[in-house]
Steps between C-alpha positions, in 0.01 A plus 500: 500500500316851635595654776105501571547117448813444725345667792159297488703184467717599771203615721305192466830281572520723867128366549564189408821455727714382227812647423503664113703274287708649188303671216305202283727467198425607175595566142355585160677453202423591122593143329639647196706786622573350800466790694371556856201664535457472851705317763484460867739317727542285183870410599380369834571121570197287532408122527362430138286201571312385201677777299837198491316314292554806202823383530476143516278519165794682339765279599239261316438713206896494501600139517214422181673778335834280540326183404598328843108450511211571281120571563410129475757423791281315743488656894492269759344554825778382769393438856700777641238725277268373583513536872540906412270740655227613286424637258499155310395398188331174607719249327561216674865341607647393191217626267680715192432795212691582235720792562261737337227415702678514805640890424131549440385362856805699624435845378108440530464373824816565685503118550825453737522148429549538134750755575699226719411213223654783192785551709576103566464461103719750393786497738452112640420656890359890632863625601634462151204667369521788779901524319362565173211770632773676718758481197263676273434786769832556483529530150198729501648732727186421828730636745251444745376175455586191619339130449483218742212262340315507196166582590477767767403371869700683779809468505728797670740511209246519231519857459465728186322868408236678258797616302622143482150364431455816239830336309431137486153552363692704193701288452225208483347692254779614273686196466184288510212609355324204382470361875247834552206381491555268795512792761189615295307226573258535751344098533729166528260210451664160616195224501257572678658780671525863443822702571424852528747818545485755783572732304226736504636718218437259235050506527494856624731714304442503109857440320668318761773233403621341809751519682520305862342466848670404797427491888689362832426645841837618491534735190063538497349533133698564272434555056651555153236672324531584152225705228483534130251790415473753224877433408643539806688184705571565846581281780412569903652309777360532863652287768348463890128555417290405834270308278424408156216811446808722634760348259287498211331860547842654539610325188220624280543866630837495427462367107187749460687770631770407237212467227389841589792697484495534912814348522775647310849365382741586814774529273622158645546176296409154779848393395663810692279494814715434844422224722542512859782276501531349861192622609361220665151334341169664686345174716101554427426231681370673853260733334364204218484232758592573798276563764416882406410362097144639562568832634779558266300433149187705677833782515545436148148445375477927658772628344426305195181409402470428137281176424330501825118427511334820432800682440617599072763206333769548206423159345120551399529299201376184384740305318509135444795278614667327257526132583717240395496093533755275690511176480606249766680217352524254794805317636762449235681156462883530386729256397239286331649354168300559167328173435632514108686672295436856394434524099763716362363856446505622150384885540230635229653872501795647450695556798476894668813676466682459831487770766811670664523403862393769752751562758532691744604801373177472234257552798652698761712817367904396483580724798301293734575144342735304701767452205578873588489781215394842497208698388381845510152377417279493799250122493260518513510808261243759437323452146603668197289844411270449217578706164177589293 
């Protein structure tokens, strides 16, 4: 941030009567290198919100990797996730998806009773699940972040940082690449209802691929952005927006600055940035929704005010969301006995050569796998140079 910048922001919080709160946190990263390109207070502890749920699709993406479920694994809707706080999906108490589908509504809409129902049909109940997100933070080295539910409402202890964030969406796409095209998509129909993202990125700025959105008064707005133009692949992270133009204006400057050559390498890799260990988590919730909100986005909306009416935006472009169909498939009955006998299967081609199982140590690099090992190799890793 300018010093020009700083001193308007800090002005405008004296007229407002607020009290400044720590520099808005931000990072840039070159995908493929994995070098910073611009970082501020990016080792700062923040609530993620919606951002958990990066992490509860990869503890998904990890457990179909293991074949404990598969894509076709139906998701339940339990009572308990149902009673969650918007944002919802609109399934009803016991309605179900298949597992694919329900990532989708996940990722999509931020639904936090999906997030609950994935968690229940992985782990059998939310605390195991939160066990399996906190035990793969660990082994990705998040020394910031911690995970008390699956889906992102306040909670004190749910507390992570851009670095963090910056990580887990690398590693989402290294060691899953096929599952892409879900934080792509822009649409989730379900019926006759249509699931749409917040993030802003994805119909304004040509070339962006996803990644997440996320908002509690506590942490404010909060996004994994990431762009694929003219063969570059960065990634920006902003965390306490004051509102969703904020968020997703500061995102787009961020990867255009990147695009442009505004933004240089720092000569840091994201996997060597600091976090503020023990720094406590900043509490947004006074100036978001507290009873100074107004004044403090009109403080904001000054020192900031990309995307406002009448004023110039960084996503002028018209791009079409890419929508994909869910399907609700109702209440399903178990324990119902097949009214006759199955006719025995005789297959018509010859069976695919079978497929090594991917462990752990397959998807996450050996140093960080919870058998133990070693590795010099950073994972995510940068990509190889290309020799003409």
């Amino acid at each position: 941030m300018s010093l020009l910048r700083r001193l308007v922001l800090a002005l405008a919080f004296v007229t407002a009567g607020l009290l400044p709160v720590a520099a808005m946190p931000m990072l840039l990263v070159d995908r493929d290198t994995l070098q910073v390109l611009y970082a501020e207070e990016a080792g700062q502890p923040w609530h993620p919100a919606s951002l958990t749920k990066l992490m509860t699709a990869y503890v998904a993406f990890e457990e179909i990797a293991k074949g404990t479920i598969t894509l076709d694994t139906p998701v339940t809707v339990s009572k308990a996730a149902f009673n969650l706080a918007p944002a919802k999906s609109g399934l009803a108490v016991g309605a179900s998806v298949s597992m694919k589908d329900a990532l989708y509504i996940l990722i999509v809409k931020s639904a936090n009773d999906i997030a609950m129902a994935i968690a229940e049909t992985i782990a059998g109940d939310e605390p195991r699940f939160v066990a399996k997100m906190n035990d793969v933070a660990q082994r990705m080295g998040l020394t910031a972040t911690n995970f008390a539910n699956s889906h992102g409402l306040h909670n004190p202890a749910q507390v992570t940082s851009a670095r963090d964030m910056a990580i887990l969406s690398l590693y989402i796409e290294q060691s899953f690449p096929s599952y892409m095209p879900m934080f792509s998509t822009g649409v989730v129909r379900l019926g006759k209802t249509r699931l749409e993202s917040q993030n802003g990125l994805l119909k304004g700025l040509s070339g962006a691929v996803g990644m997440k959105t996320g908002y509690i008064c506590a942490s404010g707005l909060n996004l994994v952005g990431s762009i694929d133009r003219n063969g570059r692949r960065l990634m920006a992270v902003v965390l306490g927006g004051s509102s969703g133009r904020e968020r997703n204006e500061r995102a787009a400057e961020l990867l255009l600055k990147g695009l442009s050559g505004a933004a240089q390498p720092t000569g840091q890799s994201v996997l060597n940035l600091a976090n503020a260990v023990g720094r406590p988590p900043v509490d947004m919730r006074p100036n978001i929704c507290g009873k100074d909100a107004a004044t403090y986005v009109k403080a904001r909306e000054a020192a900031f005010p990309m995307g406002l009416k009448d004023q110039p935006s960084y996503l002028n472009d018209q791009v079409a969301l890419r929508e994909y169909t869910a399907v609700d498939l109702g209440r399903i009955r178990t324990g119902i006995p097949i009214p006759r006998p199955r006719p025995a299967h005789t297959p018509m081609f010859a069976e695919a050569p079978a497929v090594a199982d991917i462990s752990l140590e397959t998807t996450l690099r050996p140093s960080l796998a919870s058998t133990g090992g070693s590795s010099s190799v950073p994972f995510p890793r940068p990509r190889p140079a290309f020799m003409q």
